[in-house]
TORPA-217882 format. One record per atom (N, C-alpha, C): z, y, x; residue in one letter; chain; atom name. Coordinates in Angstrom, 2 decimals. Layout:
REM residues N
SITE | Z | Y | X | a | A | CA
...
***
This chain:
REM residues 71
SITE | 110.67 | 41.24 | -171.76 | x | A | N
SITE | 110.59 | 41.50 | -170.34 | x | A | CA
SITE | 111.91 | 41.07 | -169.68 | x | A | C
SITE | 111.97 | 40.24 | -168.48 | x | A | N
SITE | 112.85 | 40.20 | -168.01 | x | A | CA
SITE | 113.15 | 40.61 | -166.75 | x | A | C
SITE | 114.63 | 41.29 | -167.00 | x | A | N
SITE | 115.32 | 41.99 | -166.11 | x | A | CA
SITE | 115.73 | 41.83 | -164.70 | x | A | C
SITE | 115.91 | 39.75 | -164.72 | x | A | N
SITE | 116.56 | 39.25 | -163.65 | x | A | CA
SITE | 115.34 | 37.93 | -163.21 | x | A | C
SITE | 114.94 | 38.15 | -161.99 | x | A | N
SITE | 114.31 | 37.29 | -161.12 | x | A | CA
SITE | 114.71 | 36.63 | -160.43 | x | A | C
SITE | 114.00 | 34.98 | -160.15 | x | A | N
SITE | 114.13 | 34.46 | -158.94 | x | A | CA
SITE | 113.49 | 34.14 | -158.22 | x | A | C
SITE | 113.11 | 34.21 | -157.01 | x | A | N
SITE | 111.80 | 34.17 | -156.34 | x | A | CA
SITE | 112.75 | 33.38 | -155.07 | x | A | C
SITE | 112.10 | 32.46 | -154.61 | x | A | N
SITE | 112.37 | 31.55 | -153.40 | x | A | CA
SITE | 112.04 | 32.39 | -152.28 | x | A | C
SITE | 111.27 | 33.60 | -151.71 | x | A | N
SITE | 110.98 | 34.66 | -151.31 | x | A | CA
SITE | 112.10 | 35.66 | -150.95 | x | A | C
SITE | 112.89 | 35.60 | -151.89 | x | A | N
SITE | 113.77 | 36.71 | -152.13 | x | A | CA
SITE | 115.27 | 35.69 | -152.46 | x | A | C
SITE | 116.00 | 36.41 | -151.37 | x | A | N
SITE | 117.39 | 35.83 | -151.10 | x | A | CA
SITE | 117.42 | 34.19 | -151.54 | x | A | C
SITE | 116.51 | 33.66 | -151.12 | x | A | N
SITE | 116.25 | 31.98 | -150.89 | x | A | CA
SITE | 116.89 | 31.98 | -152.50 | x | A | C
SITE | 115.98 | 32.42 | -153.30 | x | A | N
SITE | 115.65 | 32.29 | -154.89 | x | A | CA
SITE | 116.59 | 32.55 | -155.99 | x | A | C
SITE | 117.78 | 33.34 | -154.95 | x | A | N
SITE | 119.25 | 33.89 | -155.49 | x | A | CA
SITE | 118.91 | 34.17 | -157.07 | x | A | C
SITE | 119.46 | 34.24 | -158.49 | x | A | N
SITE | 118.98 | 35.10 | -159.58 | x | A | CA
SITE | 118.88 | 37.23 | -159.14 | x | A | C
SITE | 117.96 | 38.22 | -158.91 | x | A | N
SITE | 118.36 | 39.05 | -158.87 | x | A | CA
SITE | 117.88 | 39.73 | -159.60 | x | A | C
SITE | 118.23 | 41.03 | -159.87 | x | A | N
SITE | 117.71 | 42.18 | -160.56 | x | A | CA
SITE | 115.84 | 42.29 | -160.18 | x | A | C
SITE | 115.50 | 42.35 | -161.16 | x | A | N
SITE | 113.93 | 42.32 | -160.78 | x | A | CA
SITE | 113.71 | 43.55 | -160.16 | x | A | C
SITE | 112.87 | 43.58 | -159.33 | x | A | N
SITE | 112.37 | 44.93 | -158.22 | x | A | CA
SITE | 113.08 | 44.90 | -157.29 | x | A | C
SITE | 114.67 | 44.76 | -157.15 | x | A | N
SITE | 115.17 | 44.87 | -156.26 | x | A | CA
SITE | 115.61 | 43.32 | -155.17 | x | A | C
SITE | 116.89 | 43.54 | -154.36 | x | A | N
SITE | 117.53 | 42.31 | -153.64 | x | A | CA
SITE | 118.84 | 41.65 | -154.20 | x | A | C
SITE | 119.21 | 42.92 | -154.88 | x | A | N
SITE | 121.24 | 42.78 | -155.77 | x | A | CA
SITE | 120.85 | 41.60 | -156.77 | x | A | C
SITE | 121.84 | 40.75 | -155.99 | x | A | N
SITE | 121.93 | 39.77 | -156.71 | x | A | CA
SITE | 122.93 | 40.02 | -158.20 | x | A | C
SITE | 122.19 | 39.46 | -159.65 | x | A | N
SITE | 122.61 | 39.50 | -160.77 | x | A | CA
SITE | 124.51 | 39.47 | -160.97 | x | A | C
SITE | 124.85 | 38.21 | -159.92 | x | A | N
SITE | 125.95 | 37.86 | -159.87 | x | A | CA
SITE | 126.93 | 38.92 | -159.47 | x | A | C
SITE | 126.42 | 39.98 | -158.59 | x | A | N
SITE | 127.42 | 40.92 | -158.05 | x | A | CA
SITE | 127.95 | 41.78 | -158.84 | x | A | C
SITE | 127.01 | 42.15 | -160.11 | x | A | N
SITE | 127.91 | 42.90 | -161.28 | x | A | CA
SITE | 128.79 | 42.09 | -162.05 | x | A | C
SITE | 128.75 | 40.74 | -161.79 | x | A | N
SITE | 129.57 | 39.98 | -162.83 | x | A | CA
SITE | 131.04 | 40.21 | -161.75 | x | A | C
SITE | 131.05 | 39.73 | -160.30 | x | A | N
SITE | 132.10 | 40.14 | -159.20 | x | A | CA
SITE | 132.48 | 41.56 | -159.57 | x | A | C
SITE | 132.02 | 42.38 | -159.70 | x | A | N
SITE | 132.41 | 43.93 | -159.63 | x | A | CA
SITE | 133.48 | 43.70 | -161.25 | x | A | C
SITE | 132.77 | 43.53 | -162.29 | x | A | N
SITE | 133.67 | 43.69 | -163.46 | x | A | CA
SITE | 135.04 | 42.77 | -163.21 | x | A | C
SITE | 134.93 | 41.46 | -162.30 | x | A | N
SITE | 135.93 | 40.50 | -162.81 | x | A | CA
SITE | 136.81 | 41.36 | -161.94 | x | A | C
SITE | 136.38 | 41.80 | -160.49 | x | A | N
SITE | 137.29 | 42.51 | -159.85 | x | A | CA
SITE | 137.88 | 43.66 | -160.34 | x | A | C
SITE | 137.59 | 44.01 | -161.37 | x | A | N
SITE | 138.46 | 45.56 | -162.30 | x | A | CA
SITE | 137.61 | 46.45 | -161.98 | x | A | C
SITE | 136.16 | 46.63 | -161.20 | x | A | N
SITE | 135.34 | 47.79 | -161.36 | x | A | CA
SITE | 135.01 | 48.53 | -162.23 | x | A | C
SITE | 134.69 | 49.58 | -162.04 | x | A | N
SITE | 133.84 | 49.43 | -163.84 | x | A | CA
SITE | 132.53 | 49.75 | -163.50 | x | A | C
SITE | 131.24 | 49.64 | -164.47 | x | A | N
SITE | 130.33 | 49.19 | -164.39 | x | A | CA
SITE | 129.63 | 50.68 | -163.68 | x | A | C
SITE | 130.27 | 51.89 | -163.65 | x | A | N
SITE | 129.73 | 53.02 | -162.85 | x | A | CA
SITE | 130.07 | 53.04 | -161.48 | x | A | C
SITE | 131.10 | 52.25 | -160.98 | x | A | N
SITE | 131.00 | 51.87 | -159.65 | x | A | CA
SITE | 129.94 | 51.39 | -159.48 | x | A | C
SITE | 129.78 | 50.16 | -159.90 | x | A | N
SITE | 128.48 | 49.34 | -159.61 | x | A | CA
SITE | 127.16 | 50.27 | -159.54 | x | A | C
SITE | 126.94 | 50.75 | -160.45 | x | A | N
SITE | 125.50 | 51.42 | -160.44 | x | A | CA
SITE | 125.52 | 52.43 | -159.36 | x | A | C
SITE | 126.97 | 52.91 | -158.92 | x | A | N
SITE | 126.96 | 54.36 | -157.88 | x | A | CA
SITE | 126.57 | 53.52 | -156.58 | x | A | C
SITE | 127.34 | 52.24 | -156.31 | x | A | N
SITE | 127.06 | 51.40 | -155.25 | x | A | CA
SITE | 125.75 | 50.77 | -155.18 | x | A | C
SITE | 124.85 | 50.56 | -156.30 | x | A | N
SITE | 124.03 | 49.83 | -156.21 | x | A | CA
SITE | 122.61 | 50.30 | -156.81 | x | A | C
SITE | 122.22 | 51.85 | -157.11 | x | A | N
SITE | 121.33 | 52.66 | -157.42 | x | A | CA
SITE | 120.25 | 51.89 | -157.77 | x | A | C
SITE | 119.73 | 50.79 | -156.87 | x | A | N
SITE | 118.12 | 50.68 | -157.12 | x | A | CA
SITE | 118.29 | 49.70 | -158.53 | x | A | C
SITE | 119.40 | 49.61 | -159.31 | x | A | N
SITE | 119.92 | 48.95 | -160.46 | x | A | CA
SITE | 120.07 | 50.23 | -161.76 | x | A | C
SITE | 119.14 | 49.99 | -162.84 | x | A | N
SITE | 119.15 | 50.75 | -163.42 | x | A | CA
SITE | 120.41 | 50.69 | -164.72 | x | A | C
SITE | 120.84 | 51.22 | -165.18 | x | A | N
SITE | 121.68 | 51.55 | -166.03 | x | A | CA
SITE | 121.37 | 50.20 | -167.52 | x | A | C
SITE | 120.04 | 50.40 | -167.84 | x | A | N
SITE | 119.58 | 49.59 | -168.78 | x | A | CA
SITE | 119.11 | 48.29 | -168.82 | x | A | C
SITE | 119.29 | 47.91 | -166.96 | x | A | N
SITE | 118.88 | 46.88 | -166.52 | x | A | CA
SITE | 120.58 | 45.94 | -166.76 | x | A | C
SITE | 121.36 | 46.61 | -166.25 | x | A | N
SITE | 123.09 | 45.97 | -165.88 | x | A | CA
SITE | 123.63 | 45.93 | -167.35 | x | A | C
SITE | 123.40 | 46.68 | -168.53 | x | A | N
SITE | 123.98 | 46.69 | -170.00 | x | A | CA
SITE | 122.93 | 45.52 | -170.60 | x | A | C
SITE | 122.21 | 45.17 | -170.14 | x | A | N
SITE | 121.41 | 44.47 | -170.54 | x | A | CA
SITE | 121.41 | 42.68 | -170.78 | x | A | C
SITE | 122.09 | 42.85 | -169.07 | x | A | N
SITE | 122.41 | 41.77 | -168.12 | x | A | CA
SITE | 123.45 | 41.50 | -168.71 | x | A | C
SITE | 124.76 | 42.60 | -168.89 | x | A | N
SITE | 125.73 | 41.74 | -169.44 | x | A | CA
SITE | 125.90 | 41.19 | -171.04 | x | A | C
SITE | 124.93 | 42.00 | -172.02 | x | A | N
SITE | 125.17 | 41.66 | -173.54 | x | A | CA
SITE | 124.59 | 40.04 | -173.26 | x | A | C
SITE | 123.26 | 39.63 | -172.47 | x | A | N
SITE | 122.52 | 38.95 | -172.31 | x | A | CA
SITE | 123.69 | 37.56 | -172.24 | x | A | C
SITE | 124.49 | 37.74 | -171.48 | x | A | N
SITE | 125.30 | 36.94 | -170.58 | x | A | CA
SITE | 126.56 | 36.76 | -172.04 | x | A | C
SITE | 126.69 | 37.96 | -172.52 | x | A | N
SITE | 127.88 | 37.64 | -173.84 | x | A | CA
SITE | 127.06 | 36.90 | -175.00 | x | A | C
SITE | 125.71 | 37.20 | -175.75 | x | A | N
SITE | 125.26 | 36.36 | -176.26 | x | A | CA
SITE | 125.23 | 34.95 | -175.94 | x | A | C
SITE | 124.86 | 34.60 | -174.80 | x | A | N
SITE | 124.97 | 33.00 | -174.24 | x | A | CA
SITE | 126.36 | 32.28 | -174.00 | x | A | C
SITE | 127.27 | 32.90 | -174.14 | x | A | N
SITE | 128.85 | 32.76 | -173.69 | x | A | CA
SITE | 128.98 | 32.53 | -175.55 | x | A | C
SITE | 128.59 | 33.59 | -176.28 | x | A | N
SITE | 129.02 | 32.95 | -177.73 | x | A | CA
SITE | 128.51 | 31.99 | -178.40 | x | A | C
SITE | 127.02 | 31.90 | -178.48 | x | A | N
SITE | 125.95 | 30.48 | -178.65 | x | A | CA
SITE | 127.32 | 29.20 | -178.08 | x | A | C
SITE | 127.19 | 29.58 | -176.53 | x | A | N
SITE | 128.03 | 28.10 | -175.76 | x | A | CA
SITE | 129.22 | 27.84 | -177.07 | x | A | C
SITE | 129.62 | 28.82 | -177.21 | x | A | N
SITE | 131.28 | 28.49 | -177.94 | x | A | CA
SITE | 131.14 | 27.79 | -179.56 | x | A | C
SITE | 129.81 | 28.65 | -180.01 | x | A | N
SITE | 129.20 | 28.25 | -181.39 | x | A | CA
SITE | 128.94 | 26.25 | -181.57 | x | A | C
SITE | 128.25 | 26.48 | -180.12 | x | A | N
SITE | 127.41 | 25.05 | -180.13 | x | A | CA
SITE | 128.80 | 23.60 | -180.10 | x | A | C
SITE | 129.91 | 24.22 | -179.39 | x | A | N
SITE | 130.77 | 23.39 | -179.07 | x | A | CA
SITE | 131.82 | 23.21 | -180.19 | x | A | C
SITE | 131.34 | 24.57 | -181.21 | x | A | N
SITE | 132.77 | 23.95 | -182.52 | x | A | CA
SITE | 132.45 | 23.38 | -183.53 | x | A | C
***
């Protein structure tokens, strides 16, 4: 099942959290900015807890593959 949608409908096809409008990218902004990831969820509720831990292992698996594929 996936977590993150894009719909041309919805924020002219931005990647976002499925169900909602929060775009995927804004938790990646929140961490780089020194948030931590319970800001985000306090700021951004209609984002579930298992949806954003999800999003980011998702995002570290593909970041290590990239590094795998390139050595």
């Amino acid at each position: 099942m996936s977590l993150v949608q894009s719909d041309p409908e919805i924020l002219w096809g931005t990647p976002v959290f499925k169900g909602t409008r929060v775009p995927a990218e804004t938790l990646f902004d929140y961490l780089e900015a020194g948030d931590s990831l319970e800001t985000f969820l306090k700021d951004f509720p209609a984002v579930s807890r298992d949806a954003a831990v999800t999003c980011i292992k998702a995002a570290g698996r593909v970041l290590i593959e990239a590094e795998l594929r390139s050595s």
